[in-house]
C-alpha positions in Angstrom: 80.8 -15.6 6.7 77.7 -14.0 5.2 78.5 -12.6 1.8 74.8 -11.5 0.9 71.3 -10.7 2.4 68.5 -9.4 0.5 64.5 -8.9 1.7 62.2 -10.6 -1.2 58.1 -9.9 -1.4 57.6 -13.1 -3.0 54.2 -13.6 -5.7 54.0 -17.5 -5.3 54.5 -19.1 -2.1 57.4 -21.3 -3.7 60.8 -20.1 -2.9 63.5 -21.7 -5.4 66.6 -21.5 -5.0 70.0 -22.8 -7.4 71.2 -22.3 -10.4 70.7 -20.1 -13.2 68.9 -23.1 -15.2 65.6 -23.8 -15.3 63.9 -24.9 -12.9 62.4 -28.5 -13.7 58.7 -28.4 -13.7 58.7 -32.0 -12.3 59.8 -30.6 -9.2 56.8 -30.6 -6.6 56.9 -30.7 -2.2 54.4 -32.9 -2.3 53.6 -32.0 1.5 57.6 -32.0 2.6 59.1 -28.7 3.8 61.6 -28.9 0.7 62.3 -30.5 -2.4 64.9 -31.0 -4.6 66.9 -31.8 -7.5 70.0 -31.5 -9.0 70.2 -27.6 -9.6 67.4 -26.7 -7.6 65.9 -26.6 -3.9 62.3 -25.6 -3.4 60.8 -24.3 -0.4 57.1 -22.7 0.9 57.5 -19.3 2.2 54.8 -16.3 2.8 53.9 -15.2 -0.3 52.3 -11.5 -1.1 52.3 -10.9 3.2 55.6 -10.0 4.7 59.5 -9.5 3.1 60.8 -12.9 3.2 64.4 -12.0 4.6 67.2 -14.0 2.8 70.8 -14.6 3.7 73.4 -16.2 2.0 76.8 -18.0 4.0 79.5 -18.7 2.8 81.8 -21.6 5.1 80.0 -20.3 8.6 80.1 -20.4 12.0 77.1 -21.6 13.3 76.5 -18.1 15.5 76.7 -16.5 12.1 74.1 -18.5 10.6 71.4 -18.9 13.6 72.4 -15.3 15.3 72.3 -13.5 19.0 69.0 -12.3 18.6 67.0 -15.1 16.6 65.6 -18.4 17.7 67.9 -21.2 15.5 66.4 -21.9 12.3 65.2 -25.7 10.9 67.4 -27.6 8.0 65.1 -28.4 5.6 67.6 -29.0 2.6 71.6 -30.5 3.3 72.9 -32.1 0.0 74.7 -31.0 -3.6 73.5 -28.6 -5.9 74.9 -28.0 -9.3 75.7 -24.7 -9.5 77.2 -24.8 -13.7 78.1 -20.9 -13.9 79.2 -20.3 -10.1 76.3 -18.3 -9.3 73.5 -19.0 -7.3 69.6 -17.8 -7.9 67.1 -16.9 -4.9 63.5 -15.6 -5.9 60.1 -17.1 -6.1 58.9 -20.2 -9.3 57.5 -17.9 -11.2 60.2 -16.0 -11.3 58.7 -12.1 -10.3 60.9 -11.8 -7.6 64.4 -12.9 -7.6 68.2 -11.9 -6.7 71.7 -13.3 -8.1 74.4 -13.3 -6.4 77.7 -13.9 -8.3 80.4 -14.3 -5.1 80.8 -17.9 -5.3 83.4 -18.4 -7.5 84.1 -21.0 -9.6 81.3 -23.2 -11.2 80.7 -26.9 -9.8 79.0 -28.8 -7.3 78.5 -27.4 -3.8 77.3 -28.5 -0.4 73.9 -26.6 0.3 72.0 -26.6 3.7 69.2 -24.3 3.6 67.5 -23.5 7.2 64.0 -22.2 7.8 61.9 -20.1 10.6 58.7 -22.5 9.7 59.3 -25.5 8.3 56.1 -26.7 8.5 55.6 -24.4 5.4 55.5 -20.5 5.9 58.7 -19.4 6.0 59.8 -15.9 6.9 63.5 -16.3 7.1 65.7 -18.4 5.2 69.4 -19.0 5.5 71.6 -21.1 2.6 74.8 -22.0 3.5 77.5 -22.7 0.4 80.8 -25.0 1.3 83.5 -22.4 -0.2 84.9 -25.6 -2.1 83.4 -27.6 -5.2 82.8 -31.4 -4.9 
């Protein structure tokens, strides 16, 4: 089920995505569609072009998450993020550009997979799928 969509202009071609922590500094693609650490995913999207459209699933069908009308995203990102407070943060490194969304309940660690249009790097679209349950 989706519980949230936003469109993002992005300022830096890094999409992060996690919790409401910092994001580690050590943290780096080093040419890899995504990256990741504990609290955080990273990903490249188009920065300062288009609207980098964003939705967020909660447990999903997988016609929810790849659609009638759009050719099926790439996973770049399926592990655990640490999500402390129960909320999750999308929006570009530097932090310009960013939405919260608070609908995940309660704090913990959660199953993320995050899908992309372009994984070779220039991402348009990007889906992240929550497991409804903490592990």
């Amino acid at each position: 089920m989706q519980i949230a969509g936003v469109d993002l202009y992005v300022n830096h071609p890094l999409m992060a995505l996690g919790s409401t922590e910092w994001i580690p500094t050590t943290l780096a693609l080093d040419g890899a569609p995504a990256a990741a650490c504990e609290t955080h995913v990273i990903v490249r999207v188009q920065a300062q072009v288009v609207l980098v459209k964003v939705r967020i699933f909660k447990d999903y069908d997988p016609v929810d998450v790849h659609g009638r009308d759009r050719d099926p995203l790439t996973a770049v990102f399926d592990g655990h993020l640490l999500l402390s407070d129960g909320r999750l943060v999308v929006g570009d490194v530097v932090g310009e550009s960013r939405f919260t969304t608070s609908l995940l309940g309660k704090p913990g660690r959660r199953r993320v997979r995050v899908l992309v249009d372009d994984s070779q790097g220039w991402a348009r679209a990007v889906d992240i799928v929550i497991s409804a349950e903490t592990v």
